[in-house]
N, C-alpha and C positions, 0 to 999 in steps of 0.2 A: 552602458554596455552590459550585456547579458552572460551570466557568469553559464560555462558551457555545464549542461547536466548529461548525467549518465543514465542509462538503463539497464535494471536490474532485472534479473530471470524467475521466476517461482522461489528456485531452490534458496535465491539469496533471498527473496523477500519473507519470505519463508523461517529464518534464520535470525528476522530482525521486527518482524511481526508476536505478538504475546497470542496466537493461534494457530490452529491445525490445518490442513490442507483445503477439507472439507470444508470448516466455517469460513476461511479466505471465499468461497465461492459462492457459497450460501450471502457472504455479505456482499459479494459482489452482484451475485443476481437482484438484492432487495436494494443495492444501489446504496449502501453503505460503506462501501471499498470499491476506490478508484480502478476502472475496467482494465487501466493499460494499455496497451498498443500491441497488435499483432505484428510482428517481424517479419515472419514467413507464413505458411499455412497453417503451421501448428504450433509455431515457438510463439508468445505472450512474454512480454516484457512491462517493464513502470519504470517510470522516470522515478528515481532518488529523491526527488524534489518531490513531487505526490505521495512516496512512502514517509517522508519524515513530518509533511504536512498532516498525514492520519495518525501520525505518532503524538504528534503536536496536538492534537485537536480530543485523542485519548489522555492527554495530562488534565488538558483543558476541564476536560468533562468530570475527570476523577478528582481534581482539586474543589471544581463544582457544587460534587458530593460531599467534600470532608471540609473543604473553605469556609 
């Protein structure tokens, strides 16, 4: 059974992200950060589940370093 996920907006990803507006897009153009899902024509949403996986995968990399 698939546990149900939510979708977060900018403002919250935003909020829960260690970056600015600008590098979210920058990373997202170079395809470093998950694209999202458009909602409407101009609203942009993420599943919770792809923000904690990139959150995940920045521990990952930072322990990498220091590990």
């Amino acid at each position: 059974m698939e546990i149900l996920d939510h979708y977060l907006r900018e403002p919250q990803v935003l909020k829960i992200i260690p970056m600015g507006r600008v590098t979210l897009w920058r990373r997202i153009k170079a395809g470093d950060f998950p694209p999202g899902k458009l909602i409407s024509k101009r609203i942009r949403a993420w599943k919770a589940s792809d923000i904690q996986s990139f959150m995940d995968s920045l521990e990952d990399k930072k322990e990498g370093i220091h590990g």
